[in-house]
C-alpha positions, 0 to 999 in steps of 0.5 A: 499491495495490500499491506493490506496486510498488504498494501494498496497504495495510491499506486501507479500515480501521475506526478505534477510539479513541487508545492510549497505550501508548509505542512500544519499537523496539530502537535507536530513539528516539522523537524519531528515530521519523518523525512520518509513523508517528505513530498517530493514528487507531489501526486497529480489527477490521474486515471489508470488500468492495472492487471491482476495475475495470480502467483503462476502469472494467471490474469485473475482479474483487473485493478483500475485507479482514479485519482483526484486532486483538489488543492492540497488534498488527494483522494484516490480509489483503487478497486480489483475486480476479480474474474470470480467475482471478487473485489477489493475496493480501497478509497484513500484521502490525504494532504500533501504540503511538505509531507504527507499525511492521513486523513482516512483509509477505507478498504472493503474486501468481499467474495470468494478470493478472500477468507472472510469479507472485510471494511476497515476503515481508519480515520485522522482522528484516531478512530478504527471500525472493523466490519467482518463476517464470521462463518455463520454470516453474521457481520462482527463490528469493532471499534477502537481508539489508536494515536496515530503517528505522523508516519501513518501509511495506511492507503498511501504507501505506493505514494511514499515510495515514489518519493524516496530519495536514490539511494537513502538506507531502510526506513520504517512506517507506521501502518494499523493492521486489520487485526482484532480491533486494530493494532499499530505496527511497523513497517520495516522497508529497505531496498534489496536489488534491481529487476528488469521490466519492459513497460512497452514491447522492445523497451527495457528498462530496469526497477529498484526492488523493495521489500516491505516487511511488516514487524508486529513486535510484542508477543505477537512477533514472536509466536507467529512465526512459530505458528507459522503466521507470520505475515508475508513481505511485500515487494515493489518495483520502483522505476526510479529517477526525475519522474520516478514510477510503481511498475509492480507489486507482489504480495498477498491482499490480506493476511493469510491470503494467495500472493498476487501479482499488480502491473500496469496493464500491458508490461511484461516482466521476467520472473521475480528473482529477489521475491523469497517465499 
């Protein structure tokens, strides 16, 4: 989802054979590289519709995905049209050689589903700008400067969990939250179980379940949930296998927000019973 506070991932994507070109980040090794942005399964041009339901399964609107490769460099948009006239619009860029990397993230949220209209977008270099308008209207900008780790996930997080090796423990990403001027956190993500689905009518096929949970750390981590705004998990549906698959995502898109429901248009699943509250 969103991790977005949520996640919007270069979700539902097409997948073409390995690369073999080596992956160059200025400062970086590759041993110092994370193996959870190792490409294993290399992202391909694709085109595709998703549906959008509302926590009772309601369809609230539609996502559709466009994603174009050239090269080494992937550029994906994932934008949800909302039936109230909503829309939640994220545009990603990213290399893919040995590992995954960031080049920006750029994610715009604005109409009556959302608490406040937002643009976030966040760069290679380190740069983040913040728009959002207030009650009154009038349109705050922040910006700031954050170090990016090599494990940044803004965008591409759907992407990173497609090339998890079977069976690998819990992982963390590093992920800037939309939050005052930008604030680097944590993302604590581990298998929890398997849920079935069918893709096609008559066809079963069963998903690996993950949970994403964001650790905001510091004194944040520890009021929040007294206060009870603690960010939600997220959840993932990941058919798993030579050609492995997103089938589905339950979470909220931004912080504070309802949680929705993301699937391939045309599936059909069975309540989520690994999702807690």
């Amino acid at each position: 989802m969103n991790i977005r506070f949520a996640l919007h991932a270069s979700t539902f994507a097409g997948m073409v054979s390995a690369m073999l070109f080596p992956l160059a980040v200025p400062g970086i090794t590759l041993a110092q590289q994370p193996q959870s942005m190792v490409v294993r399964h290399p992202q391909g041009t694709s085109h595709a519709f998703l549906t959008l339901r509302s926590e009772s399964g309601a369809v609230i609107g539609y996502g559709e995905l466009l994603q174009l490769v050239h090269g080494e460099r992937v550029s994906s948009r994932l934008t949800f049209h909302f039936r109230d006239g909503s829309v939640d619009d994220d545009t990603t860029v990213f290399t893919q050689r040995s590992t995954f990397h960031l080049i920006s993230d750029h994610h715009v949220q604005h109409g009556p589903f959302f608490l406040k209209a937002s643009d976030v977008m966040v760069e290679e270099s380190g740069d983040v700008t913040i728009r959002t308008v207030e009650k009154d209207g009038k349109e705050k900008v922040e910006t700031s400067h954050i170090d990016l780790p090599p494990d940044a996930s803004n965008g591409i997080i759907g992407t990173i969990l497609l090339n998890v090796p079977p069976a690998s423990g819990p992982f963390k990403l590093g992920l800037v939250a939309p939050t005052g001027k930008g604030r680097l956190i944590q993302l604590s993500i581990e298998r929890v179980g398997e849920e079935p689905f069918s893709p096609v009518l008559g066809v079963r096929r069963k998903a690996t379940v993950f949970r994403i949970h964001p650790e905001l750390g510091g004194i944040a981590g520890v009021v929040a949930p007294v206060l009870g705004k603690a960010p939600k998990d997220v959840f993932v549906w990941v058919l798993e296998g030579k050609i492995p698959g997103l089938v589905r995502e339950i979470g909220p898109l931004e912080q504070g927000g309802p949680v929705v429901s993301v699937e391939p248009a045309g599936a059909s699943y069975p309540p989520a019973t690994l999702v807690k509250k």
